[in-house]
N, C-alpha and C positions, 0 to 999 in steps of 0.2 A: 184663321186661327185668331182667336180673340186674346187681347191681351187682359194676364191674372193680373190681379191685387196683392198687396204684397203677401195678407193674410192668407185668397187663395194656394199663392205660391209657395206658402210656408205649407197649408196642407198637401198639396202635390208632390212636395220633398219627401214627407212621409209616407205617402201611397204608391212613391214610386221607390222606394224602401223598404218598405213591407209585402207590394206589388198586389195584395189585397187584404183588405181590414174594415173588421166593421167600427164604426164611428168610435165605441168604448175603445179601441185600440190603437185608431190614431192618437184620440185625447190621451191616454198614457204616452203617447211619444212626445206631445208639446210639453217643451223646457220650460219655457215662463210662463208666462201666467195664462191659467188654463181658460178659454173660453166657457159659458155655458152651454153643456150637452145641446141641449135646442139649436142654441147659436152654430153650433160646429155643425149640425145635423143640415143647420139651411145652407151654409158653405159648402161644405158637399154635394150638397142638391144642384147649387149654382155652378159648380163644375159639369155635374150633369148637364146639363142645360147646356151652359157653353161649350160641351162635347169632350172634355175631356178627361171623365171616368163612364163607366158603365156599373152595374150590378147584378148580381144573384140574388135573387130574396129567398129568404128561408121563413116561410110565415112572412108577420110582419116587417122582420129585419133584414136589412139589406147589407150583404157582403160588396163594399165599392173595391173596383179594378183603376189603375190606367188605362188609358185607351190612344192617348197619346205618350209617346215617347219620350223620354226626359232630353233624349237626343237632338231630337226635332223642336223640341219645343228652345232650346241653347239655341240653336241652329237662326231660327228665324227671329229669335228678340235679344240675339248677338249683334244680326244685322242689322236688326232696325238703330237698335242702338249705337252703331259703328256709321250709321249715317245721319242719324239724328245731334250725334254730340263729336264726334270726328269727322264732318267732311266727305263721309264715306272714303276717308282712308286709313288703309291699317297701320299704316305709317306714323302719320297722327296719334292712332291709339298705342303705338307701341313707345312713340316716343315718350308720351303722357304718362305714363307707367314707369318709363324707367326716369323724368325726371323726377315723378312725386317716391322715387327710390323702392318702386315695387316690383321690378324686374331688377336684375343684378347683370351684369357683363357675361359671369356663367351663362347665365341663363339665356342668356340673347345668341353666345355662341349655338348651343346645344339645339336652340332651334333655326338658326343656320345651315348645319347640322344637317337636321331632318330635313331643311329647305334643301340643299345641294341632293340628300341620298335620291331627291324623287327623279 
């Protein structure tokens, strides 16, 4: 699985939100500043390509799918990321979180918590 861009990833948020949309109606999803139609149109393609959307075409226009899971996709550029900038430890990242004040006490209990239920 190839790693997205962050543009990519901005448009896979939205197709994995919609779960399928033709290009006009991801462009109505993007907040800021809108790419041009063309532009968005070769972004999608390049998803294609990298494997993950699919499509229907109806005529010329293409209805794009995910194909990959928003799950999966977390899943393996959590980890890369948990060992490229942590150590590969969660430890690390958990503490890095709660010194720059982005976990709370709550919050560490609660997945404690869920750590002990399993």
């Amino acid at each position: 699985m190839e790693k997205l861009t962050n543009k990519e990833e901005e448009i896979m948020q939205i197709l994995w939100k919609l779960e399928k949309a033709f290009v006009k109606e991801v462009m109505a999803e993007i907040a800021d500043e809108k790419p041009h139609y063309n532009t968005l149109s070769t972004i999608i393609r390049n998803l294609e390509e990298k494997g993950y959307v699919s499509y229907n075409a109806f005529g010329k226009t293409h209805q794009y799918f995910p194909i990959v899971k928003m799950e999966d996709y977390r899943k393996k550029f959590m980890n890369t990321a948990i060992e490229t900038y942590f150590n590969s430890s969660y430890k690390n990242m958990v503490s890095f979180f709660a010194k720059e004040e982005k976990i709370s006490a709550e919050e560490l209990r609660e997945i404690l918590a869920m750590i002990e239920k399993k």
